[in-house]
N, C-alpha and C positions, 0 to 999 in steps of 0.2 A: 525977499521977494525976487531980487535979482535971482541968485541962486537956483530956485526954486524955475523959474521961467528960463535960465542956461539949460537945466538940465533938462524941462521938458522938450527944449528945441532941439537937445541931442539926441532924447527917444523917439520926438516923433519923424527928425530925419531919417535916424535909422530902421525907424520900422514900418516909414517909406523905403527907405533902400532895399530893405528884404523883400516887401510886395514887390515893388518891381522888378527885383531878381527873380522871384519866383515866376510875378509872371510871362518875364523874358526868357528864361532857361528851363521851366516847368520844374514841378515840385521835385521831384528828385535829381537835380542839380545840385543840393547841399553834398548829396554822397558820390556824385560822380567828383566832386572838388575835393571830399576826403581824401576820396581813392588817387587821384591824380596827386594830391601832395605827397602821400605813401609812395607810389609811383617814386618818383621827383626824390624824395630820401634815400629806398632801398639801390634805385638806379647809383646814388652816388657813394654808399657804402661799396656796390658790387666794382665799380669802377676803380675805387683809392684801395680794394682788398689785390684786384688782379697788376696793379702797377706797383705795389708794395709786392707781391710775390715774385714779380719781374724782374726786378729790379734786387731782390732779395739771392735770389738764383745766381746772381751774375757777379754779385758780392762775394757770395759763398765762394763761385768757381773761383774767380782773380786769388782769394783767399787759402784754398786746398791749393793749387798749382803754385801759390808763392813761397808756401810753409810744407810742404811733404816732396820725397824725392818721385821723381816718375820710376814705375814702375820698369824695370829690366826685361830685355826682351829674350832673354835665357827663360823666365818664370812662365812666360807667355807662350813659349814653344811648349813646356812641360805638359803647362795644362790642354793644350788644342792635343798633343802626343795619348794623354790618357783619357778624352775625350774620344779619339779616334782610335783606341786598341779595343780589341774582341774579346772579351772573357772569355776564355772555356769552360765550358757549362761539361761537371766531370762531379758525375752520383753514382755514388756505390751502391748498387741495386743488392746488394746483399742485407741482409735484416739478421735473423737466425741462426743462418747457418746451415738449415735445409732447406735447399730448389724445391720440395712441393710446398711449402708454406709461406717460400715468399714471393712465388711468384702470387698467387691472389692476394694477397699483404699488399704487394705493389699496386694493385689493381683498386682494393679498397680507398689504399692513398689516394690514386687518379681522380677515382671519381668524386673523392669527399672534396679532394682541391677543387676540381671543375664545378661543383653544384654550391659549394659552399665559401668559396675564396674567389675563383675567378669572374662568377658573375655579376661581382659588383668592385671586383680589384681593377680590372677591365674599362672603368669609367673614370678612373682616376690616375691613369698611368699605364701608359706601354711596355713599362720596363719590366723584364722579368728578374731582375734580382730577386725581389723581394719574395715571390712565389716561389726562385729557387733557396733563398734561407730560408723558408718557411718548411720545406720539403725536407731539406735537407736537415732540420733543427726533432722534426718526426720523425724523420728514421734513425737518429742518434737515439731518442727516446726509446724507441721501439727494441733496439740492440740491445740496449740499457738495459730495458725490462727484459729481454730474452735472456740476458748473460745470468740476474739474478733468477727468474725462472728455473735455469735447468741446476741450479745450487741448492734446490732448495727440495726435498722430500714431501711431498704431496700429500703421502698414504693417514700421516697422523692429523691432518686437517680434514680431510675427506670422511676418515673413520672414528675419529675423536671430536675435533674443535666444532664442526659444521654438525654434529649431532646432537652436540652437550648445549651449543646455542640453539636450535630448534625448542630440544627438550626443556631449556630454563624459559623459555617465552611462551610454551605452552604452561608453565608451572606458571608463570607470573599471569598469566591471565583463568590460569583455573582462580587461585587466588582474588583475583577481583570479581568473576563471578561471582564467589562464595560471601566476599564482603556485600556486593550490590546486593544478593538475595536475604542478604540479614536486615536488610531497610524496612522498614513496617511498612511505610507508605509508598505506594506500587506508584506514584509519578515519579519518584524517585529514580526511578530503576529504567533509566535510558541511556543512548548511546553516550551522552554525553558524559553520567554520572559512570558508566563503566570504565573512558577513559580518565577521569582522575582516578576513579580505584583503581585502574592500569600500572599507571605512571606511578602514585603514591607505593604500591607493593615494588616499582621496580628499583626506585630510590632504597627503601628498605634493604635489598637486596644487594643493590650495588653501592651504595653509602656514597659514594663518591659522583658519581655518573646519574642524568636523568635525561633522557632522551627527547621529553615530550614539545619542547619551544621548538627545535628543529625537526620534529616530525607534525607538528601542530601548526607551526608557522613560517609559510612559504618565503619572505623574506629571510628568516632565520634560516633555512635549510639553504636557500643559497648560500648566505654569508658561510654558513660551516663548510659547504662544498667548495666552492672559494680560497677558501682558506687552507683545506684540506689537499687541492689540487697545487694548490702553491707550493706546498711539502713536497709533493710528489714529484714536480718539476726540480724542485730543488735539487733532489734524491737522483732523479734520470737526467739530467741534461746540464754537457757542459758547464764549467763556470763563465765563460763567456758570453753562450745565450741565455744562462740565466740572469744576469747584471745587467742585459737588455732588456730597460723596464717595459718599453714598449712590445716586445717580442714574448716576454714573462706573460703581462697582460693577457695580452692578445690569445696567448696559449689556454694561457687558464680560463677565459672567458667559451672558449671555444670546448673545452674540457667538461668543465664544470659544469654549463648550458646545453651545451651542444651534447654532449656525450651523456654525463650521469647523472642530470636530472630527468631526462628524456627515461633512458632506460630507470632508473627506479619507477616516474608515472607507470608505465608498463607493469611493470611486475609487483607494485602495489595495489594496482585496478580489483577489486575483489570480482569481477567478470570476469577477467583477463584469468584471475586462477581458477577460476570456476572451468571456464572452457580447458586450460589445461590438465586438471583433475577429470575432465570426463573422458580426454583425448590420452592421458598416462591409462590408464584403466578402463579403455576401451573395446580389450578382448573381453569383457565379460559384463553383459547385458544384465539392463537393468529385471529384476521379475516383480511382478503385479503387490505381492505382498509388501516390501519393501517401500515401494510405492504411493500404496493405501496409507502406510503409519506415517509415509513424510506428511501426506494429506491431512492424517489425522492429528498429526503434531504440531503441524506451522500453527506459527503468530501472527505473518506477514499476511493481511488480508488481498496485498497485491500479488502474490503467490498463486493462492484460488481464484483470484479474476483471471490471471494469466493461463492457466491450465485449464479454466472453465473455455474462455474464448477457443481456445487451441482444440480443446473437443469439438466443439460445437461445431468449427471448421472442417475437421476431419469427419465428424458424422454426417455434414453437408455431405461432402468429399464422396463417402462411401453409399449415401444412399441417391448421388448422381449416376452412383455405377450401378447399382441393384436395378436395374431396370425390370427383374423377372417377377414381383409382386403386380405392375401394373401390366406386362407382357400374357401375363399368365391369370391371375385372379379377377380383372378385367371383364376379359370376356365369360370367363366361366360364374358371373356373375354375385363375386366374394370380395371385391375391394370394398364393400361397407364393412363386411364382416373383419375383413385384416385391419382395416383403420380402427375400426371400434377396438378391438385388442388392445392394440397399441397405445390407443388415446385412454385407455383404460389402466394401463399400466403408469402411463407418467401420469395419472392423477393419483396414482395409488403411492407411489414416492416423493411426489411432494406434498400429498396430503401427511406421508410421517413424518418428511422432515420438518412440518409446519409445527405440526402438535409434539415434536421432540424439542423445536425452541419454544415451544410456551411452557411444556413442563420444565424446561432445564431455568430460563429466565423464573420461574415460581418458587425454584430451588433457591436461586440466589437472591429473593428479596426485590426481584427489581417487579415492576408496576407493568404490567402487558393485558392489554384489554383481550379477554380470552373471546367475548363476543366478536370482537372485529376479524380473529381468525377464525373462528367459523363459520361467521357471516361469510368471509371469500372462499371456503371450503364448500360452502353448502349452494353458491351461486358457482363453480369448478363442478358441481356434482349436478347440478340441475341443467347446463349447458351440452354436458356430455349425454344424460338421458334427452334433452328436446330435440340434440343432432342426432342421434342415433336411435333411440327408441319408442318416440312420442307417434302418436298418430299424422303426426305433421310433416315428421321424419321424410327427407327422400333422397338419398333410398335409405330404407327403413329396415333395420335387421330384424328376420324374422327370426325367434325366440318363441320359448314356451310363456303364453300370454298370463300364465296366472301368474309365472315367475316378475311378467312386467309391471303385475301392476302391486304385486309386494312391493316390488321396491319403491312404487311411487308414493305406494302408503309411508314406507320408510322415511323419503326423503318430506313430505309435510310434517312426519310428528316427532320425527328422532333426529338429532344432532349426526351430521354426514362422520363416517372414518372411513377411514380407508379400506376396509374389508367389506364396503356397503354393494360393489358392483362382485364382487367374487361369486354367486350362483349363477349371474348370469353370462360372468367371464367364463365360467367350466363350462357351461354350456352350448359358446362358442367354440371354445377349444375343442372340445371332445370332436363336434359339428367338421369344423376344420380337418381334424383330424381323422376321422371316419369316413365321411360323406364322400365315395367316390368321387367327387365334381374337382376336390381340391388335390389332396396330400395324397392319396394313394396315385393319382391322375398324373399329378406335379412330379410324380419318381419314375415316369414313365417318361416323359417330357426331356427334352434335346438342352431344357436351362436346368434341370438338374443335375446334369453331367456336369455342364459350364459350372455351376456354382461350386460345386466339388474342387473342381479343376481348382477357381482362385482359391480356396480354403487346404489347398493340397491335402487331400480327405481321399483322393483317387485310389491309394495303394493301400486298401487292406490287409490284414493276412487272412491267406487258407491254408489251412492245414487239414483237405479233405484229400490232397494228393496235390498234383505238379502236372501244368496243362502241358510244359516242357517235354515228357516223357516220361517212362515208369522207373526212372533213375531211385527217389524215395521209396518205392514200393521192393525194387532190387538190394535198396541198402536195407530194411527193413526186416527182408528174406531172411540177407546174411547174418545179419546179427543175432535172429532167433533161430538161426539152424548152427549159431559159432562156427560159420566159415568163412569170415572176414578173411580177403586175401591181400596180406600182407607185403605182396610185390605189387599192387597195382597201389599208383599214387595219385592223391588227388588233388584238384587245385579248388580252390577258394578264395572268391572277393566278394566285397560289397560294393553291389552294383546301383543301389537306388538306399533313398532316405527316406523315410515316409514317417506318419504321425498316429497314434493308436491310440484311444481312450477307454480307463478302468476308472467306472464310478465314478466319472466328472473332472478325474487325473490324466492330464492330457501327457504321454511320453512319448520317446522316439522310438520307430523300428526303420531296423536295419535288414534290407534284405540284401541276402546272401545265396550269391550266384555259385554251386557247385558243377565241377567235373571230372575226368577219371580219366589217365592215361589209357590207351586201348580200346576205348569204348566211346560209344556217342553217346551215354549216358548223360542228361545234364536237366540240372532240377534247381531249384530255388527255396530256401526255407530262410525263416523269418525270426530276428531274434531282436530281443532288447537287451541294453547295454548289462541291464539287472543280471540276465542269462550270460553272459561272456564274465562277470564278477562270479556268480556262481560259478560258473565251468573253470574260473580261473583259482578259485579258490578249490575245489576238488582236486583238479591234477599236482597242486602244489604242495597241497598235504598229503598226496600220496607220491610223490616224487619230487623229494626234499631239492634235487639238482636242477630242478626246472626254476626255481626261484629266482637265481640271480638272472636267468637267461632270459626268460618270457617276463614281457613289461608290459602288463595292461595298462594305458591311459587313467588318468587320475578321477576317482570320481570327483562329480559336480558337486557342491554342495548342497544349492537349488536347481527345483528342474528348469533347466535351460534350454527353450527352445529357438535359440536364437541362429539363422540359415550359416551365419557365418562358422558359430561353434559348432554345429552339427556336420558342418564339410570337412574341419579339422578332427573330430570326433572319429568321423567314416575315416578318411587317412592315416588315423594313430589305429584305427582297429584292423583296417588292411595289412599295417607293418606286423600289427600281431599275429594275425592270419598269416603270412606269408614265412613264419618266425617258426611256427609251429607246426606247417606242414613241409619245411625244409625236409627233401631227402635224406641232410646228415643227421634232421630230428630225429627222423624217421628211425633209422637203422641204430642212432646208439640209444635209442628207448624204443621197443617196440611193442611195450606192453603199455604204450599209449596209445597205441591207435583204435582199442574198442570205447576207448572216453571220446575222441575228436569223431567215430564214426557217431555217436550216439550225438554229438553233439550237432554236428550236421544234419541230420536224417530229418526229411521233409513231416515234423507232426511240432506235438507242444513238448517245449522243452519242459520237463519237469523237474526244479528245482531241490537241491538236495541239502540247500543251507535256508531256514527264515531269514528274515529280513531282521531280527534282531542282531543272527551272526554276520550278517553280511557288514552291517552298521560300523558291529564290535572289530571286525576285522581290519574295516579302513582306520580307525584309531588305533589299535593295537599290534598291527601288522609294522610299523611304524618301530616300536618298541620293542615288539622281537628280534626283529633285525638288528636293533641298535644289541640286545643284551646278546644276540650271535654275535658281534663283533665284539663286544666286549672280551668273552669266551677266547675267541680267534686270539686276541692280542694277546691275551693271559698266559695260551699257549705257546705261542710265539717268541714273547717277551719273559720268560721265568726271571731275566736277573733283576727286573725292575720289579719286580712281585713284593717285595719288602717295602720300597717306598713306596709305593700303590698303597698299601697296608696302612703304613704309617700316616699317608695323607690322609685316608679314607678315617681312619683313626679322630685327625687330626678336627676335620672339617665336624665327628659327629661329635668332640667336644664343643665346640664354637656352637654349633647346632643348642645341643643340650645348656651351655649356660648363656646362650639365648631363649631359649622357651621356660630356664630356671626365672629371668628376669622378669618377662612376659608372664610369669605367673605372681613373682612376687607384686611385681606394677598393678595387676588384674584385683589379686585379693588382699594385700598387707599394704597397699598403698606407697609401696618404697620405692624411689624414684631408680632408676634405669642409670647404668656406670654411663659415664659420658666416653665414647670412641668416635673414631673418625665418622663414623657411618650415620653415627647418631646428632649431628649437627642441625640444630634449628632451621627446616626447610623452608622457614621463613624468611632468613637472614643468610642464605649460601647459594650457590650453583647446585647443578644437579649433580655433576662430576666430585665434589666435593662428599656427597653421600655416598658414592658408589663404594664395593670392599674392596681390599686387595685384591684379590683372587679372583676379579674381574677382570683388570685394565688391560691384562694379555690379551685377552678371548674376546678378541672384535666380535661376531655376531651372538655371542651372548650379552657383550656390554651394550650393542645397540637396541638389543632386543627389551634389555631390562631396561633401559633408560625410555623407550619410547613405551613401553606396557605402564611405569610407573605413573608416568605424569597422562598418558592419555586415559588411562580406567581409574587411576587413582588410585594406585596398588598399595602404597607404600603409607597411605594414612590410613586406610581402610582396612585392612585386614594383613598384621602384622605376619600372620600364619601363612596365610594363604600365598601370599607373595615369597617366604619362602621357599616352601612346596614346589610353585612355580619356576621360581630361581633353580631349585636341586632339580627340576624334570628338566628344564631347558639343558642345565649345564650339563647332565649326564648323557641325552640325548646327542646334544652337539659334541663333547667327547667322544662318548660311543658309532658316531656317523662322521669322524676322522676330522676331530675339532681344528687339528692342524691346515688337515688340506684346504678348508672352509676358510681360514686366515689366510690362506697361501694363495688361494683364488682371490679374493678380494684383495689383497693387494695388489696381483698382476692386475687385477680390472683396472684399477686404479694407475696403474702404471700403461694400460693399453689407454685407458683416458686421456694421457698425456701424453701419449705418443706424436710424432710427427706427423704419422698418418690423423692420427684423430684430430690434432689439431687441425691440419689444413682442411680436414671436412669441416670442421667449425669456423674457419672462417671462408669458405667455401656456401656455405647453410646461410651467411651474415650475407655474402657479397649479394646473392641471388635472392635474398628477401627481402634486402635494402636498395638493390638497384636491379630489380629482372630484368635485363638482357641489354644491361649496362644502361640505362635509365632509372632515376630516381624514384620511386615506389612513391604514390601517392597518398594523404594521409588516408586512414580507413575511417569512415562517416560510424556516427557513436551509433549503437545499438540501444533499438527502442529500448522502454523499460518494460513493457510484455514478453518479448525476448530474453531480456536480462532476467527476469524471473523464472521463467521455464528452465533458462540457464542454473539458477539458483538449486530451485525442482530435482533437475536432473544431478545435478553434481551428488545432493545429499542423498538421492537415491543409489546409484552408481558404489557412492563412499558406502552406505548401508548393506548394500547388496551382496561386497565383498568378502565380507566378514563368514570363516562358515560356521558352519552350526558348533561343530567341537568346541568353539571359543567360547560361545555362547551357555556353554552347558557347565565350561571350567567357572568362568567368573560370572556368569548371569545373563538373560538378555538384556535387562533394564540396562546394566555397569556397563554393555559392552556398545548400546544403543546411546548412551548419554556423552560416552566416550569419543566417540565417532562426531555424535553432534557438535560437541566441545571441539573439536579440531575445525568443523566447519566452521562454525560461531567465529572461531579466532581468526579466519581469514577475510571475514565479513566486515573489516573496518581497516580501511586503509589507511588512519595515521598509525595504527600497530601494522598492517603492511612494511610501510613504511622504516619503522621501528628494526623492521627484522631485518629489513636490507641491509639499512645500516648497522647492524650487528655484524652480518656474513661479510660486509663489505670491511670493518674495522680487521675481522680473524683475517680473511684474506690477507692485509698488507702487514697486519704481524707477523704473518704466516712469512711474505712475500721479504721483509726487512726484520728478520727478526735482531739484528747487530743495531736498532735503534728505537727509541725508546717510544714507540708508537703508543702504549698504555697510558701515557703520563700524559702524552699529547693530548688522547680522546678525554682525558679528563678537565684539561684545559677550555678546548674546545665546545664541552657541555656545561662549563660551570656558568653557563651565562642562567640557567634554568633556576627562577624562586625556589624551586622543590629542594635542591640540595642545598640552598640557604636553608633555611625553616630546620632540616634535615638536621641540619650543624649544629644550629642551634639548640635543636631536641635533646643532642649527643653532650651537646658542653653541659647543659642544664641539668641531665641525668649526671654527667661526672661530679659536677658540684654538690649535688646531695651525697 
């Protein structure tokens, strides 16, 4: 009880003492006392920390000063002496070895120091050491690479390495097409599943190497670049700056990142090549046909929204400018009758592209409610009659009224087509046409001149005489009395370009301004290029010596009516004109001059070859020539006529038991001798197929290498590729196969010239920094744009191609061919892929005294595929 009664006196004293602390000091006085003890602790740690460090210091000193000697004041002068001397800042501004390539070399350096090292070296240090080892560790580089540069033979990379790696990258992705198109199931068959089929046939290929982690994955392609540039500093720069890790680094970073990841983005962008394939092959204009089939080809349904919008822009565009339908039909009270046309017409093409997808969708099984498109055909067809022809109509085309109300009956009891408004569209038309008020009225009119004008339609020909003077009727005289006078000379140009149409075939004419020394005779007569192939095919077969000397302009293959090619057209036909009325023409042939009077003389020229021979001619002319020179040499050359023989001999043995094999393979089933040429194009390079009796003959070996793998010559048609091979090779023999190698290596050698070089980095300084300012980056190109881009590129590629090719291997082979080459550009981690290809040949090329192959293989092995590969290989050995 005691106990019991202690302790309560203890609680309840103290919890009196708490009430009255609380309510002396207010409720949150517990935590001001917390805090104030905290206080009162930290206070007295911070005080015994700074009296211990005080006192720790003073220890330490008494300590150093008792036990180490003082420092000498000899060491002390040293150092204040090299503190205070002035480096001479002393750079060899030489690089190369030729003043025009290094003076902008120097210049490039400047600025990439200034935008890329000084603007942020600058915040860190005043000292310019470092900016000058950094300078100076680059032009050691740079010398480096120039010394082995001019050591090194260009012509067999350029004409060999860099063709044979195109042509196996197009063979490795024919190849993956061909697998992805063997999938049954069409989801299959996307970008993605083409790049393993890619990559899969490239391992095949190269056994050793797979490209696809470093082109696939942006960490990995740094790490290889990285690693790749480290070599290369290895290879270029001293061993001193390369043992400075931090200056190695720093190099490589800047290399790697800065320099050649930048440029492959660039040149793998599949826009980026698009725009440069339209800008290489930009003398020759896309034509309509070519056009229509990419239209009718594409997959890409962003393709046709993009080229739809871009019309629809341009048809704005052009009927902001037409102003002479509202100028002119207007007042003469015909704008219902021109609108109804017109609204008449675009109901009549999309009522057939309506009913061409519901029959095409019925074709393939799929489910398309055929009522729901008639239902909006038939209210399209009833909107167009209640605006234009209902009694309600205003204004209301007047028509023949029985015509109106057939149709109306039509449209209550018959399903609308498209040919439902066609009576009463002829009706209009004809009306339009006839009826004084409009079209006969509108040709009298000041806007039919204008419209002409933009349509450049102004320059017709006549050939009823020459408002010039009776110059045509004088030539005329002469030639049907034969007293062409032979001392008077005449001159000849084309003076204007104009446009003519036969039967909906729109071509160019050429007028051609005549005159005659002595005389003020002067007339103008009117030719197409058709007629100067004619007149040049005539004199040439009758005056075999005109041949080599008069050079008509090449025909087109398509007609081209494009302003830029028809100026250079007009120019190349002047030179000829100008060629062939020479005075020395003149006098050492003068039994040419009643073909050049006839040809001139103001009427129609009347052709004396068809258009079959004229055809025959541009192909075959070609090969006449070549077997004239053949001839020529044979004359020329008698001692080499034996081994001419014996080669010729030679090649139609090879020939013969080639097409013996190709027969036995065809019907006996007996497999094919195995030779170089016949190596599994599955398993090798393309260079590895090629014969002997190619590897000399650069533009035959290029020729056959990029025919093989772009049309697929070489699995497709054993024969034919042949054939082709012996016309190529006789052809380029025959038109001085040598000189053909001889120019293409000087090209090659003008490429690398000192002049070429300094315009290429001249081209680099002014694109990367215009007028010594850093180029800002370029904002990405919508994808509307990008597509049109796309558009245009496979049009351009298409368009070049000309007919002769077309007719040797097909159009289908030579249109799937051409697409094939697009396709493969159209994915930038094969982009990618190919750079780093061009880029490995390059530094083969570039080191060949080191063992760069073995490296790249090193380098790649990090990629699953050539495990798996390996293990395919060991597995098959074991069986």
């Amino acid at each position: 009880l005691c106990v019991f009664q202690a302790s309560l006196s203890i609680w309840g004293w103290g919890g009196l003492g708490v009430v009255l602390f609380l309510i002396t000091f207010g409720p949150f006085a517990i935590f001001y006392l917390a805090f104030y003890i905290l206080c009162f602790i930290g206070g007295g740690f911070v005080v015994l920390l700074l009296f211990g460090k005080i006192n720790s210091e003073k220890h330490l000193e008494r300590c150093e000063h008792s036990y180490l000697p003082s420092t000498q004041t000899a060491i002390l002068k040293v150092l204040e002496e090299i503190k205070s001397e002035s480096r001479p800042i002393k750079i060899d501004r030489r690089l190369t070895g030729s003043s025009i390539i290094d003076e902008p070399l120097q210049q490039v350096i400047q600025f990439a120091l200034r935008d890329y090292i000084q603007y942020w070296y600058y915040t860190l240090s005043d000292d310019e050491t470092f900016l000058l080892e950094i300078r100076q560790t680059v032009q050691n580089a740079l010398v480096e690479f120039s010394t082995r540069s001019k050591e090194v033979d260009w012509q067999p990379y350029f004409t060999t390495r860099l063709v044979d790696d195109f042509a196996t990258h197009l063979r490795v992705f024919r190849k993956a097409q061909e697998r992805l198109n063997e999938r049954e199931d069409p989801k299959q068959r996307n970008d993605h599943s083409l790049l393993d089929s890619f990559f899969e046939a490239e391992v095949e290929m190269e056994r050793k190497i797979c490209r696809d982690v470093v082109c696939m994955s942006r960490k990995d392609e740094e790490g290889y670049l990285r690693d790749l540039c480290e070599v290369l500093l290895y290879l270029l720069l001293p061993p001193g700056d390369f043992h400075n890790k931090n200056m190695r680094y720093f190099l490589r970073e800047v290399l790697a990142r800065g320099v050649l990841l930048p440029l492959i983005n660039q040149l793998s962008d599949p826009d980026y090549i698009n725009q440069f394939v339209i800008w290489m092959i930009r003398d020759s204009s896309c034509n309509y046909e070519a056009f229509l089939n990419i239209l009718k080809l594409t997959d890409k349904v962003a393709e046709l929204e993009a080229v739809k919008d871009k019309v629809l822009e341009e048809l704005q565009y052009l009927r902001s400018l037409d102003t002479g339908g509202d100028d002119y039909m207007q007042p003469m009270g015909g704008q219902a009758i021109l609108f109804f046309w017109l609204t008449v017409e675009g109901y009549r093409v999309t009522a057939q592209q309506q009913l061409e997808v519901l029959q095409s969708s019925q074709w393939d099984g799929k489910r398309q409610s055929s009522q729901t498109t008639k239902g909006l055909l038939r209210s399209a067809a009833l909107g167009v009659y209640d605006q234009y022809l209902s009694e309600k109509a205003s204004p209301r085309v007047e028509v023949d009224e029985a015509a109106v109300t057939r149709l109306a009956q039509k449209l209550n009891k018959e399903d609308p087509t498209p040919e439902i408004f066609d009576e009463i569209q002829k009706k209009v038309y004809d009306m339009m046409l006839r009826d004084e008020r409009f079209y006969p009225s509108f040709k009298q009119h000041p806007l039919y001149v204008r419209m002409l004008a933009e349509l450049d339609m102004l320059k017709e020909p006549s050939y009823r005489g020459s408002d010039d003077g009776d110059g045509g009727d004088k030539l005329t005289h002469d030639l049907s009395s034969g007293s062409v006078d032979e001392s008077v000379q005449l001159h000849a140009f084309i003076s204007d370009t104009g446009a003519g149409n036969d039967h909906g075939k729109t071509y160019a004419l050429y007028t051609i301004t005549v005159t005659s020394d002595g005389s003020e005779d002067i007339w103008k007569t009117y030719r197409r290029y058709s007629d100067f192939h004619d007149f040049h095919m005539r004199i040439t077969e009758q005056f075999e010596s005109l041949g080599p000397i008069l050079k008509l302009p090449g025909k087109k293959t398509f007609n081209n009516m494009d302003r830029e090619f028809l100026e250079k057209r007009k120019k190349d036909l002047n030179a000829y004109l100008q060629v062939l009325l020479n005075p020395e023409m003149v006098k050492a042939c003068p039994m040419l001059i009643p073909y050049v009077y006839d040809f001139l003389e103001n009427k129609a020229y009347s052709k004396g070859k068809g258009d079959f021979a004229r055809k025959m001619d541009t192909f075959v002319n070609p090969l006449r020539s070549s077997m004239r020179n053949v001839s020529n040499a044979v004359k020329s050359l008698p001692d080499s006529l034996a081994e001419g023989v014996s080669k010729v001999s030679a090649d139609m043995g090879r020939m013969s038991e080639k097409l013996g094999q190709d027969i036995k393979q065809s019907i006996f089933k007996v497999p094919p001798l195995i030779a170089k040429s016949d190596i599994d194009p599955e398993h090798c390079r393309v260079s590895a197929q090629l014969d002997d009796n190619v590897d000399d003959n650069i533009p035959l070996r290029v020729m056959l290498l990029l025919m093989d793998e772009v049309f697929d010559l070489k699995e497709r048609n054993q024969w034919l590729r042949r054939n082709i091979k012996n016309l190529l090779q006789q052809l380029i023999k025959a038109t001085s196969g040598d000189t053909i190698n001889r120019k293409i290596v000087d090209h090659v050698d003008y490429m690398t010239s000192p002049e070429q070089v300094s315009d290429y980095v001249k081209r680099f300084r002014d694109s990367y920094w215009p007028n010594g300012i850093l180029a800002e980056t370029p904002p990405r190109r919508d994808k509307s744009l990008r597509m049109r881009t796309r558009v245009a590129a496979k049009t351009t590629l298409l368009g070049i191609m000309p007919d002769e090719l077309k007719h040797i291997i097909g159009a289908e082979t030579t249109r799937k061919g051409i697409l094939r080459v697009f396709d493969m550009f159209q994915h930038q981690p094969l982009n990618r892929r190919l750079a780093c290809v061009f880029l490995e040949g390059f530094l083969e090329t570039l080191f060949p005294q080191y063992k760069f192959p073995e490296l790249f293989v090193k380098l790649y092995s990090r990629s699953p595929r050539v495990l798996r590969y390996s293990q395919k290989l060991r597995s098959l050995h074991k069986r």
